[in-house]
C-alpha positions in Angstrom: -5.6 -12.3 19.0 -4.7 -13.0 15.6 -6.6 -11.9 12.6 -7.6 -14.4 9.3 -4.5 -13.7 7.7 -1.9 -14.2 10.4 -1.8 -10.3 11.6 -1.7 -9.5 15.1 -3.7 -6.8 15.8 -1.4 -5.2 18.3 -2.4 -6.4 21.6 0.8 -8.7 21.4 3.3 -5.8 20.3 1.5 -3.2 23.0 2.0 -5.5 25.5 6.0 -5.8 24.4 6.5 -2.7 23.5 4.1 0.3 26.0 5.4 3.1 24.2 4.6 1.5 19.9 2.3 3.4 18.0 0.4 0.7 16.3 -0.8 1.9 13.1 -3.9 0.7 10.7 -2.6 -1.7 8.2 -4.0 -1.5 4.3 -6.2 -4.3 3.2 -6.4 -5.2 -0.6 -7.5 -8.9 -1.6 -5.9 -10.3 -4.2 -8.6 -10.0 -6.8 -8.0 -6.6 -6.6 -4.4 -6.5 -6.7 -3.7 -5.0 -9.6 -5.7 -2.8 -9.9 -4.9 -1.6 -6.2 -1.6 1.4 -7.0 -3.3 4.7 -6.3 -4.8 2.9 -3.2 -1.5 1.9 -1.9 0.2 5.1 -2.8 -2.4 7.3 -1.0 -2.2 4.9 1.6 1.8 5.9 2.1 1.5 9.0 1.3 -1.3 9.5 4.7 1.7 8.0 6.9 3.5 10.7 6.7 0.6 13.0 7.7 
């Protein structure tokens, strides 16, 4: 199953790989780009939680 943008949403890479955590992917459209930092930041910084 693919997404608008090209992603998979993991059913491909689970199928692959049984044992791949699939994580949830950040979403920022490109109007909001640059205003998008502390989003992506937190975003990276909740990874390692």
């Amino acid at each position: 199953m693919k997404l608008g943008n090209g992603c998979e949403t993991g059913i491909g890479a689970k199928t692959l790989e049984p044992n791949a955590t699939i994580l949830d992917g950040l979403t920022i459209s490109r109007d909001r780009i640059q205003d998008a930092e502390q989003e992506i930041t937190d975003w990276v910084r909740d990874l390692n939680k």
